[in-house]
MIPAGU-491973 format. One record per residue (C-alpha): x, y, z; residue in one letter. Coordinates in steps of 0.25 Angstrom, whole numbers, plus 5000, padded with zeros to 4 digits. Each point is the difference from the previous one (the first is absolute). Layout:
! residues N
XYZA ...
! end
This chain:
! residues 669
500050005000X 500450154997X 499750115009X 500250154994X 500450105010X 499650104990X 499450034986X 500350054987X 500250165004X 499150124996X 498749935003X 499550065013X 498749894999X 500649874995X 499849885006X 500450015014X 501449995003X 500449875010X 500850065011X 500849915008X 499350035014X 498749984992X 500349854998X 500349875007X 501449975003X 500749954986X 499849864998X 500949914998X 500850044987X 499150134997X 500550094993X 500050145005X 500150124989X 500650135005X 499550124993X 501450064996X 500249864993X 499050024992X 500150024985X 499850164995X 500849954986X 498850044990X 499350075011X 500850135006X 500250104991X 501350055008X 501149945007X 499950085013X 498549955001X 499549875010X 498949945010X 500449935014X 499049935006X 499849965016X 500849885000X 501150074995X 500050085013X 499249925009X 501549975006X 500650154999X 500250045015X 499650155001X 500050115011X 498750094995X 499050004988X 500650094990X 501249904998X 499149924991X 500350094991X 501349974999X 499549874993X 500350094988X 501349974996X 501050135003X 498950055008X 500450065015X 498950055010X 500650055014X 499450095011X 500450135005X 499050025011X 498849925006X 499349864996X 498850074995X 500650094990X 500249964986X 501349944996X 501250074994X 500349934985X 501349994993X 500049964984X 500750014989X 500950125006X 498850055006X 499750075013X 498549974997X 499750085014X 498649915004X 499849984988X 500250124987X 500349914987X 499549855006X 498749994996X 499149905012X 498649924996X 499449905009X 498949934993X 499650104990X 500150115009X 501150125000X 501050015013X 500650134998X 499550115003X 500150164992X 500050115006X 500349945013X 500350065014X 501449945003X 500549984986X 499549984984X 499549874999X 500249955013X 500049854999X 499349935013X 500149855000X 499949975014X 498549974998X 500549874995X 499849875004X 501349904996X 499449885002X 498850034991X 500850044987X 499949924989X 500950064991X 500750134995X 500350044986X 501150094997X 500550094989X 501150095000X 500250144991X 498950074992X 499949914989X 498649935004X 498850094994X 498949955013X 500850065009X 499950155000X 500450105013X 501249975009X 500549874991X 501250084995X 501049885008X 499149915001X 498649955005X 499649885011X 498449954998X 499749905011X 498949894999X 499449955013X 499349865001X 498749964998X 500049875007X 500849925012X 500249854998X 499750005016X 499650105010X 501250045009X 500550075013X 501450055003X 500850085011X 501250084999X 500750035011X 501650065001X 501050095006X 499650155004X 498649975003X 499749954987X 498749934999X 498849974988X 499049924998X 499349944990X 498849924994X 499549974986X 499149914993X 498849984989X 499149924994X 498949994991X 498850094999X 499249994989X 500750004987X 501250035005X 501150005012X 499950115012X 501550035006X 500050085010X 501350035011X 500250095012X 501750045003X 500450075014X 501350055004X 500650045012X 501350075000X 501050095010X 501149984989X 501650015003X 499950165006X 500450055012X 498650084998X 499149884999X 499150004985X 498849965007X 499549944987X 498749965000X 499449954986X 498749924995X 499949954986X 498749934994X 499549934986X 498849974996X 500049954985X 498849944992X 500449914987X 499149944989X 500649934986X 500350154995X 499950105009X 500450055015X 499550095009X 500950055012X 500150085012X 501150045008X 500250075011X 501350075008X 500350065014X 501350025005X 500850115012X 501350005005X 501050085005X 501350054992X 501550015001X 500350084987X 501450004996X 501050065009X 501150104999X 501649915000X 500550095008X 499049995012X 500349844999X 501650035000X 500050115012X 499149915007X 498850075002X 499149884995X 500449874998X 499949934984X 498549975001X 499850135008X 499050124997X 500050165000X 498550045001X 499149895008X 498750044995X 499949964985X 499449904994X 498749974993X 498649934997X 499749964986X 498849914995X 499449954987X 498649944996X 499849944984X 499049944992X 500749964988X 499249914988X 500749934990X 499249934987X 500449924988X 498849994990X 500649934989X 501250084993X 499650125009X 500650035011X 499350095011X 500550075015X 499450105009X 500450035014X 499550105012X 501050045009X 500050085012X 501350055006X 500850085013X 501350035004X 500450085013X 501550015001X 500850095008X 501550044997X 501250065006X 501250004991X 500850125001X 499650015017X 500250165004X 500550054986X 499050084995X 499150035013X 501050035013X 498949995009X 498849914996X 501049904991X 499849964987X 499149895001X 498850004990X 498749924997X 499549954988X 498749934995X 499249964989X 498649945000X 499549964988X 499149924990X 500749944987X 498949944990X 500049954987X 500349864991X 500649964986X 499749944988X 500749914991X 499649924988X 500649904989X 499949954987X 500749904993X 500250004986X 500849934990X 501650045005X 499550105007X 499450025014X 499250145003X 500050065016X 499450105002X 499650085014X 499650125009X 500150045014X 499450095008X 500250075014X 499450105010X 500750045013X 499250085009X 501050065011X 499150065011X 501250035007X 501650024996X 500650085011X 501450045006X 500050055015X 501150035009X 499849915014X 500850035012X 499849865010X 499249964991X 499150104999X 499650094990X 500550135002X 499750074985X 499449974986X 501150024988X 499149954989X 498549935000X 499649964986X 498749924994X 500449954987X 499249914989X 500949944989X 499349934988X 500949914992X 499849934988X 500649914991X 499949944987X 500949904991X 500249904991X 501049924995X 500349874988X 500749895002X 500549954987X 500749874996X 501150054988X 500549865000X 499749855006X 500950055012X 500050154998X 499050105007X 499850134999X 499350085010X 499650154999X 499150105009X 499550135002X 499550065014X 499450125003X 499750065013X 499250135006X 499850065013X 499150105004X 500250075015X 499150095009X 500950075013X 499350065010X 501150065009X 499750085014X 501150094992X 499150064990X 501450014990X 500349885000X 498549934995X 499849984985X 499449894991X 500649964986X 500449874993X 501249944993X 500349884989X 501149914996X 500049904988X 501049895002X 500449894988X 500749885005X 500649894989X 500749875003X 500549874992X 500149855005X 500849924992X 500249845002X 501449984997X 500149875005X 499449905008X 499950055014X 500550134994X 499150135000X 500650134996X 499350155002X 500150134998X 499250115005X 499750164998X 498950065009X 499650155006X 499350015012X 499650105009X 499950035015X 499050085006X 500550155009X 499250035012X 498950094994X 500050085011X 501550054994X 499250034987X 499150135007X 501150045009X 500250145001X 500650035013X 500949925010X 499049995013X 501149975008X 501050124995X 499050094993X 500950004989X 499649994987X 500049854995X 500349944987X 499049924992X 500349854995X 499449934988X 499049885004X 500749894991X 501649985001X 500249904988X 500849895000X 500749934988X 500649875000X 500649904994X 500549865001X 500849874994X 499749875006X 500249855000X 499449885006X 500249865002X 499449885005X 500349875003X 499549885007X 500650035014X 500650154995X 499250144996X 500850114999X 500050144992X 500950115000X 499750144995X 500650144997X 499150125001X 500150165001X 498950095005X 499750154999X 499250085009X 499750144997X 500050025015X 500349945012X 499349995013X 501150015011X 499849995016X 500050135007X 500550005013X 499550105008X 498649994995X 499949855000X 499549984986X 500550004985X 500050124990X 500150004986X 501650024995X 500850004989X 500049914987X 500749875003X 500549874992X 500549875002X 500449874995X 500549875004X 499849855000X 499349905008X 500249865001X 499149905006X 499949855001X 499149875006X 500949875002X 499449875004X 501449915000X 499449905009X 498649945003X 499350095010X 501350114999X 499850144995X 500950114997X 499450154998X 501050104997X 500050154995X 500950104996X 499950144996X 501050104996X 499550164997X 500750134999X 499150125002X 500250134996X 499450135000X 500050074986X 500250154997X 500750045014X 501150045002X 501349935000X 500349915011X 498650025004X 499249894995X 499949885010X 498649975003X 500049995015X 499549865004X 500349944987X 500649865003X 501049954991X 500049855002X 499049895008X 500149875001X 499049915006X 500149835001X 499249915006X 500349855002X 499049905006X 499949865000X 499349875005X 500949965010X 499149865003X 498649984996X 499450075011X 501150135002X 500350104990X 501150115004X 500250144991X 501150095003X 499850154991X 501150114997X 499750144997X 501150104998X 499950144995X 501150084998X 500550145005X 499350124993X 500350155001X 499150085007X 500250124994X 500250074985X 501650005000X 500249865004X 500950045013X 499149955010X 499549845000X 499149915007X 500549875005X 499849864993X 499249925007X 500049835000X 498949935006X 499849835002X 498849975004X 499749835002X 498949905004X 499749865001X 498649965000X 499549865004X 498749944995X 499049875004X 498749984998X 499250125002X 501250075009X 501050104996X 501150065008X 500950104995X 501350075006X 500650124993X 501250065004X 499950164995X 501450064998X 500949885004X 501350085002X 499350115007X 500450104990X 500150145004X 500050084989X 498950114995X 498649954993X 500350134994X 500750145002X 499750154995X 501050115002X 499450155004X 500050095010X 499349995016X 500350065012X 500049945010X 500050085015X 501150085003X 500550004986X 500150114990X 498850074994X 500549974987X 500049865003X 500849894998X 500349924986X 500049855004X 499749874995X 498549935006X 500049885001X 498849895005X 500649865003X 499649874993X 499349915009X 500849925010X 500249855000X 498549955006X 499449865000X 498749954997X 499249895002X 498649964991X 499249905002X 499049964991X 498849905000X 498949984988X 498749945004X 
! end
């Protein structure tokens, strides 16, 4: 018998995927199929493109949600500040900030956020629940004509399950008051399979100021033969230890996972109701989603505000509305898609406040804003040759914006559009051997509130206006191959961005920057040398650069040049399977003329899992060698007490997680 981890990509409603923790335990020479060992030869139309499905990191040992997303191969996601907040993600020689250029779906539905309160398309996964994943399909650069804002580096669209083979219950419980909970099942109704799954978490994390995490997931998901209804909901608090400045850690005025201002910290939370139909070729996706973030900050400490401190507020609160289209038609050599998207944000509330304990002490801005997007495209698909195909596209993109500031100045309404082409050809040179090569434009969208902008309401100078698009073009050569126990591809790319969104330190959000372009190469591979032995690796090389600066001017702060991730695992007897992961990211500048660097950091993460019967118990080991260096680093200038009123120039630094254990236990009914 063959069991599928995961289908053929693109379909978001084929026949549902067979997950390893959806099944009985394999019998007795099963075969199980991961989803990066799939064949994509005659399938992907780009070498940097893939799927990974849950039994490919049913065994991945990892500290927090977001790192799912480092499933995409080159793909870093760390944290600067508490549990809740979204992650920090690093592509490509990207500092995608939470989120920028990596466009986020989850069954249908749109993560990112425009026009966000703590940074453009702020990308939240926490709302997440690992276990009921199914699978993730991934492309990188924008050469892909359904994937329109944010997708410049790439794009992530999660699938959840519709059905569990069992009904299970599982408990978590580790070092630093780590505790989570647990239980999921379905079963038939009607005509077709209810899933539905309830996640808690209870965390104090490794600070000296205790996280006080305290977060509830739930799932509920309706399937039929060729359609799903879905709701989910999100609640999460917790209290922050932001990056820290290196010199309070070296004098000895805090320890490494010390903190500066006690009272940050946040409350975030999330409900959707996503449908998903495919009635014959057509593809079909709505989704209602309501969403909240509270987040206090306090980057640069008594720098700006002698008296009161610098420390701030922001929140949004939110509706996002909308769904897409997509339809097929096969002809004789050539396969038509065509598709539309459309998007409503209703912002009742993006606002900036200055805080002192916690407090709000002023308002700098309060904004409502509605931004209506739209999208149209189509695209052929065109076989040239038995083992030649041709793919071209057209996208086109508008957005129409409404502000309503309590700064008159700076309310305004307009709208904007971008048409984007993408091309590619696939070419079988071989057996097992797929060659690409891939032109596209995209586009990210700016802050529209940066499109009225008149005036400063924090200086009251006058303020520079950015466009609403910043296009994107890319391009990119690629080659794959697959063998029975070995798929591998390795590609080259460049990428222009006509403007980069880059951190800025003292306001605790990105703004858009100069133009920028990059290029490098990416290898990654899936090796299965023995029965019940796998080897994923990646690899990823990038140099970034401003364009149009001045000399010696033009690194890209937070631009990584080099990551390198591997994961081993292996079936140690029939009943124990051990996994031991690697990730490394290299040392970055920090700022524009390179002097100033973060630190590289190496992380091992293992776990041995043991499995009979109905019962599972797990012990993952998180950062095995304790490392002590930076999740990640920023260099600008904070004052601290008793220091100059200029400030001081220092690097900020939060620390990777210390080495933890934890234990799960798992029984299904």
């Amino acid at each position: 018998m063959l069991r599928l981890s995961i289908l053929l990509a693109g379909s978001l409603l084929s026949t549902p995927i067979l997950a390893e923790d959806s099944l009985p335990p394999p019998a007795e020479g099963e075969i199980v199929v991961y989803g990066r060992a799939l064949d994509q030869i005659g399938i992907a139309t780009s070498g940097s493109e893939g799927i990974v499905g849950y039994a490919d990191f049913e065994n991945r040992p990892i500290s927090r949600v977001g790192e799912l997303a480092e499933n995409v191969p080159g793909l870093i996601a760390t944290q600067h500040s508490g549990s809740g907040k979204a992650n920090q993600y690093f592509l490509r020689g990207f500092n995608l900030d939470h989120g920028t250029d990596l466009a986020g779906h989850v069954d249908g539905a749109p993560i990112n956020m425009r026009t966000h309160g703590h940074g453009q398309g702020y990308l939240d996964l926490n709302f997440l629940i690992p276990e009921m994943v199914e699978r993730i399909d991934y492309a990188k650069g924008p050469y892909h004509a359904e994937n329109g804002d944010f997708a410049s580096a790439g794009s992530m669209r999660f699938t959840t399950k519709s059905r569990l083979a069992r009904p299970m219950a599982e408990l978590t419980g580790g070092s630093f008051g780590y505790w989570r909970g647990l239980i999921a099942g379905s079963a038939d109704l009607g005509d077709g399979v209810m899933l539905g799954a309830l996640d808690a978490t209870l965390s104090d994390g490794p600070w000296v100021l205790d996280e006080r995490q305290r977060k509830v997931n739930g799932l509920v998901k309706y399937s039929a033969a060729n359609w799903s209804l879905g709701l989910s909901g999100y609640t999460n608090s917790w209290v922050s230890t932001d990056q820290v400045p290196e010199r309070a850690i070296a004098s000895g005025l805090i320890p490494r996972n010390g903190f500066i201002d006690p009272d940050l910290g946040g409350r975030s939370g999330r409900i959707a109701l996503t449908f998903n139909g495919k009635f014959g070729d057509t593809r079909v996706s709505a989704y209602a989603i309501g969403s909240r973030l509270q987040l206090t900050s306090n980057f640069t400490y008594f720098l700006d505000d002698p008296v009161n401190g610098d420390q701030f507020r922001q929140i949004d609160r939110r509706g996002v509305f909308g769904g897409s289209l997509n339809h097929e038609i096969k002809g004789d050599g050539v396969t038509w898609r065509i598709g539309a998207d459309a998007r409503w944000d209703r912002m009742g509330k993006v606002g900036l406040y200055n805080t002192a304990l916690g407090e709000v002490i002023g308002t700098v801005r309060e904004d409502r804003v509605d931004e209506f997007g739209g999208g149209l495209y189509g695209e052929a698909e065109l076989l040239l040759a038995p083992a030649l195909r041709m793919v071209v596209g057209l996208r086109s993109d508008a957005i129409a914006y409404d502000v309503q500031s309590d700064l008159a100045l700076n309310s305004g309404s307009g709208s904007a559009a971008i048409v984007t082409p993408k091309a590619a050809l696939a070419w079988q040179a071989g057996r097992g051997v797929e060659l690409y090569a891939n032109y596209g434009e995209g586009y990210h969208s700016n802050d529209v509130r940066g499109a009225t902008i008149r005036v400063d309401p924090a200086s009251g100078a006058l303020a520079d206006r950015v466009p609403v698009f910043a296009r994107s073009r890319g391009a990119e050569l690629g080659a794959r191959i697959e063998r029975p126990r070995l798929t591998a591809s390795l590609v080259g790319f460049w990428l222009d961005l006509a403007s980069e969104l880059v951190f800025v330190g003292d306001a605790g959000t990105t703004e858009p920057n100069d133009a920028s372009r990059r290029y490098g190469a990416e290898l990654a591979l899936f090796w299965r040398p023995l029965d019940g032995v796998t080897i994923d690796g990646t690899a990823s090389w990038t140099r970034a650069r401003f364009r149009g600066v001045a000399a010696g001017q033009d690194h890209i702060p937070g631009a990584t040049p080099f990551v390198l991730g591997a994961d081993i695992s292996g079936k140690l007897s029939s009943r124990v399977t051990a996994t031991a992961l690697l990730r490394y990211f290299a040392s970055a500048p920090l700022i524009e003329d390179g002097s100033r660097r973060s630190q590289a950091t190496a992380l091992v993460n293992v776990g041995s899992y043991w499995e009979k019967g109905k019962v599972r118990i797990g012990l993952d080991i998180l950062n095995l060698f304790d490392a002590k260096e930076p999740d990640i680093s920023y260099w600008y200038a904070s004052r601290l007490a008793g220091e100059p009123a200029e400030g001081v120039e220092d690097r900020h630094v939060h620390p990777v997680m210390p080495r933890q254990v934890r234990i799960v236990a798992r029984y299904t009914f």
